[in-house]
N, C-alpha and C positions, 0 to 999 in steps of 0.2 A: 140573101144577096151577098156576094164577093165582093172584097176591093184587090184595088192594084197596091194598094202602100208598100211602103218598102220599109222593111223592119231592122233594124242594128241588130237584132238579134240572134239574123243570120250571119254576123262576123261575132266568133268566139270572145277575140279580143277587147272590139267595142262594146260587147256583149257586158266583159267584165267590170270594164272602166264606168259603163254606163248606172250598173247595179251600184258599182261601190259610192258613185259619183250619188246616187239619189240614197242609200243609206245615209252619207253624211249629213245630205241636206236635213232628212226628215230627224235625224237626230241632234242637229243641229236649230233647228226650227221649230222643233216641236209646241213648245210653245204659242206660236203661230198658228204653224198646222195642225195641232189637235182640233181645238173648237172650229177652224175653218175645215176639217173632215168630218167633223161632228155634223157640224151643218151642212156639208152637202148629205150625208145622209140622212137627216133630219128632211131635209127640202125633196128628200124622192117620198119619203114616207108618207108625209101630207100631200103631197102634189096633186093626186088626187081629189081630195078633198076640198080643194083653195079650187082647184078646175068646175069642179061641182056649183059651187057656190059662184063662182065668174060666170059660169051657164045660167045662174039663174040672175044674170045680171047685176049682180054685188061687185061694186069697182074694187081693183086687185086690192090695192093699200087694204081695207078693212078684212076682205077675205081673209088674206093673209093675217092679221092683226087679229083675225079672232079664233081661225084654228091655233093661233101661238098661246091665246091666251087659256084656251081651250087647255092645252099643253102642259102650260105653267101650272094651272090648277088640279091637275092630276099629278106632276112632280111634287107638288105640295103636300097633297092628298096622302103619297105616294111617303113622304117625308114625315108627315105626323105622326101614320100609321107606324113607320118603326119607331121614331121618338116615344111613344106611347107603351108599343112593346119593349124597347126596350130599356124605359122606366121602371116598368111591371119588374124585367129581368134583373135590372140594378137592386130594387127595393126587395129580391128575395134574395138576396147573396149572400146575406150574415144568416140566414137560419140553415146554410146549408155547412157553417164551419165546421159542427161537429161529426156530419157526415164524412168531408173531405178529411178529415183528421184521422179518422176508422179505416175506410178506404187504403187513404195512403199510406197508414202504417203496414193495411194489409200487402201492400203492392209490394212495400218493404222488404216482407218478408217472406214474398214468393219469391223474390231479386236473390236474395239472401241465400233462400233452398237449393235455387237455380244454379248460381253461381257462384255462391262462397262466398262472397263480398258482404261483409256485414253492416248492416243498419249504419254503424254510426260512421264507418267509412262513406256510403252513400248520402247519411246527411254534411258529411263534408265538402267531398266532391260538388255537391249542389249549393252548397256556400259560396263556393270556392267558384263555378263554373255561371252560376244563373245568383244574379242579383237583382230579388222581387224589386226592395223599392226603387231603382234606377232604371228596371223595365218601365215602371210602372209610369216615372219621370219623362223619360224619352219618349213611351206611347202618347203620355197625356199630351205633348208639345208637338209630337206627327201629327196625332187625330183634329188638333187646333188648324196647323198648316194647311193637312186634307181639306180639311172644311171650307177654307178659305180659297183657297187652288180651283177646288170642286164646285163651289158659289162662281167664282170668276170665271170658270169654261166653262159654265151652263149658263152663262150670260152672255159671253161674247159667241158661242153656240147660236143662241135663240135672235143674234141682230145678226149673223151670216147668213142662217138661213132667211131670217127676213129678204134680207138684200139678194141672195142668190135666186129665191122665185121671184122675186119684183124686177129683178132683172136678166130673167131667162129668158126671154128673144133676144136679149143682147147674145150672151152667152152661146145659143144654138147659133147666130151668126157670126162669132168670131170662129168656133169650130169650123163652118164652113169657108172661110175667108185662111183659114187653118190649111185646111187639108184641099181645099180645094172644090170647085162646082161639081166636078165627074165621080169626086164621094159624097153627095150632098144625101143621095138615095141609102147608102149605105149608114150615113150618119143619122140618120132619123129613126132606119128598122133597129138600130146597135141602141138610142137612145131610147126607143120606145119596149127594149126587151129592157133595159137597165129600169125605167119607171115600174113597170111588172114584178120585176124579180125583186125587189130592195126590199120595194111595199110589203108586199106578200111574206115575206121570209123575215123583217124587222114584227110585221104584225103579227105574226105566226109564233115567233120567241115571245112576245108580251103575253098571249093567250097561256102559252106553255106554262110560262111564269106564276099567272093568276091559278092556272090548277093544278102546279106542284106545290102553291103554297097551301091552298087548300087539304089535298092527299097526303102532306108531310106531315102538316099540322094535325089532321085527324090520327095519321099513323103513330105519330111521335106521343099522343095520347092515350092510343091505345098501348103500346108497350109499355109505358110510365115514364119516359121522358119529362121533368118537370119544365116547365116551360113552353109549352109544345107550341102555342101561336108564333113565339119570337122567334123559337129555332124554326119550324114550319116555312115562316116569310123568312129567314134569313138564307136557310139552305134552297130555297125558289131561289131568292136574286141571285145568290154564286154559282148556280146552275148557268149561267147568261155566258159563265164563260165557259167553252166548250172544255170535256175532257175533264181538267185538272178542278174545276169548281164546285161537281157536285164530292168528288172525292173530298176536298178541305170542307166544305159544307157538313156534310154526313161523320168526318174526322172529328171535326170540333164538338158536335152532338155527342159522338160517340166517348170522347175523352170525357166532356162535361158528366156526360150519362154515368162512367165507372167509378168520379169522384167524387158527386154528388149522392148517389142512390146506389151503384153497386156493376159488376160482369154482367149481369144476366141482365139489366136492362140497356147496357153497352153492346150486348149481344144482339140482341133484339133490334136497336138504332143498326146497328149492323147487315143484319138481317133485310131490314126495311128498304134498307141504300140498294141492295141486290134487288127485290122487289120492283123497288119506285124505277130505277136505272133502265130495267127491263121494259118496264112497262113505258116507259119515257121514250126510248128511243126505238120500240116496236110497233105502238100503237099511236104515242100520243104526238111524239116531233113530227111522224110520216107524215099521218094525216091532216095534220093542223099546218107544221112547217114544213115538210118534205119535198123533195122533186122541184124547192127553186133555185138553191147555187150547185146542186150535184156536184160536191168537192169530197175527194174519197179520200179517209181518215188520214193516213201517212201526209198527203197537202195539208191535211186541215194543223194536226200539229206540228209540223213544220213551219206553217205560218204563226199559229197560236203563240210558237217558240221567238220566232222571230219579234213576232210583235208584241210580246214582255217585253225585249232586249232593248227595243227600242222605245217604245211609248208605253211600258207598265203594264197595271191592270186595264187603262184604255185600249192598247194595241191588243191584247190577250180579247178584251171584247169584240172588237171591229175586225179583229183576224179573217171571220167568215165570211160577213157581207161585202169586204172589200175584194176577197179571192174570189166571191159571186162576182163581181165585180168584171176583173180579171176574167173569167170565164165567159162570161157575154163575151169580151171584147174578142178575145184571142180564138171566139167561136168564128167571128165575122172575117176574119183577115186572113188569107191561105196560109201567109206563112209563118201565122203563128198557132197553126190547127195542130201540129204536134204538140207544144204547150199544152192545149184547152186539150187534149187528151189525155196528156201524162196526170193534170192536175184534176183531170173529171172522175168519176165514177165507173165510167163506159167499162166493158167487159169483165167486171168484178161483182156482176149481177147474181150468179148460183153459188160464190164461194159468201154471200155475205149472210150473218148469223140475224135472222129470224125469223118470225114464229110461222111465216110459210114455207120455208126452207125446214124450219124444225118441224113441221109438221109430216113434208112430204118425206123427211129420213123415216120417222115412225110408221109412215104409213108402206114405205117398201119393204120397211122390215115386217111389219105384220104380213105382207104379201106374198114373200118367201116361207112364214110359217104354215 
């Protein structure tokens, strides 16, 4: 279904003013508007669920109240588990010193071979340039901050979304009171593809999450990675953020791996990232996640970019579902269907890498032989 809307996006100019106009706010706000984004997407994700449970007659308050609570207990869960792992990881760090000591004199003294820059100019330079205990001060006082920052958006998070489904007939009737009665038809199919796609594609990342912790964790154990549960769960959750997350995930393994135990198991965490990557984004995002925001990679990091700049590692997270987002909307409205084009997938179908693409090259080449 069309609407008539009239879009600013059709004047260049207003175009511009308007963008720059909503950057400021959101970085201006952000504060604000993090957990109140958080929560609307929080509140598509269960929507379902709360509906389910309204059906079978459960007045809204409790529904609501108990898929949250439902929630909290799995963030919890969710929170032990690495507190636990990464206990285990803290309580093995001094048996690996004199590893790291072997190691990095070796690294030393490939440096050295490489480039003529000798040992003890190198242990200067890294005097001189990286101060451990003042990293170490500044980490310990972010990671406190973090903590803190991170508890308070996932609190003011879980009472938005309260309130946003408690009060979503208000909501769908200011929309209409919005835009008007002769969008009302247009405003329900645009909201009913947005309940779909959020669900689908936030539930989709969770599952991915639980069985790349699982496959990393096995893999990281198989090559001798020590640690393999923490790092396992730890390169899952930075996976969450597209692109740049499993590369720093698999990074940090792979440093950890060469300073602790050696190349050839740095090699291997190496090895493994190509492996898991493939297998990630051929077999297991398609079918689990795939086919609900159809955002083709140059948008997706472009936004990813953006949304560091502006809100961190949260914007870097929400980059995708919000651009699904966007793509619903700008599917619905004529004249923003060049948008929902430039930023879709459409026509980039036969040039995109995998395994039935790479199947059907091998299989013409065998057909010519």
């Amino acid at each position: 279904m069309k609407t008539t809307l009239q879009s600013p996006f059709l004047n260049p100019l207003l175009a511009a003013i308007s963008i720059a106009a909503v950057v400021v706010v959101l970085i201006l706000g952000k504060d604000l508007l993090i957990p109140l984004t958080l929560g609307f997407l929080l509140a598509f994700l269960i929507l379902p669920i709360v509906r389910r449970l309204e059906h079978l007659h459960t007045p809204r308050v409790f529904a609501i109240s108990l898929v949250l609570l439902l929630m909290v207990i799995v963030v919890i869960g969710i929170g032990t588990l690495l507190s636990f792992a990464g206990s285990e990881f803290v309580a093995s760090i001094p048996q690996y010193k004199e590893s790291v000591v072997t190691n990095t004199l070796a690294a030393q003294e490939f440096i050295e071979q490489v480039t003529r820059v000798p040992i003890e100019a190198q242990k200067i330079w890294f005097s001189e340039h990286v101060n451990v205990l003042e990293l170490a001060s500044q980490n310990l006082g972010n990671i406190a901050s973090s903590i803190t920052s991170v508890i308070t958006t996932l609190g003011l998070t879980f009472i938005y979304t309260f309130f946003i489904l408690y009060y979503r007939n208000k909501v769908m009737t200011f929309f209409r009171k919005l835009l008007g009665q002769a969008n009302e038809l247009v405003i329900l199919v645009t909201l009913k593809k947005l309940v779909q796609v959020v669900p689908r594609y936030l539930s989709g990342v969770f599952w991915v999450v639980i069985i790349l912790a699982v496959v990393n964790s096995l893999g990281f154990w198989v090559v001798g990675v020590p640690n393999p549960i923490f790092f396992g769960v730890l390169a899952a959750i930075l996976n969450v953020i597209p692109y740049v997350g499993p590369v720093i995930g698999f990074g940090v393994v792979a440093l950890f791996a060469f300073a602790t135990v050696g190349p050839s198991v740095a090699l291997g965490a190496i090895v493994l990232f190509i492996i898991v990557q493939f297998f990630e984004n051929n077999f297991l995002t398609p079918n689990i996640a795939g086919g609900t925001i159809n955002i083709n990679p140059l948008t997706a990091i472009v936004g990813i970019i953006i949304g560091a700049s502006i809100w961190g590692v949260v914007g870097m997270i929400i980059a995708l579902p919000i651009l699904g987002m966007v793509k619903v909307i700008t599917d619905s409205i004529p004249q923003l269907e060049p948008w929902a084009y430039l930023i879709g997938d459409e026509g980039t179908e036969k040039h995109t890498l995998s395994w039935s693409n790479i199947k059907r090259v091998f299989t013409k080449k065998s057909e010519l032989l």
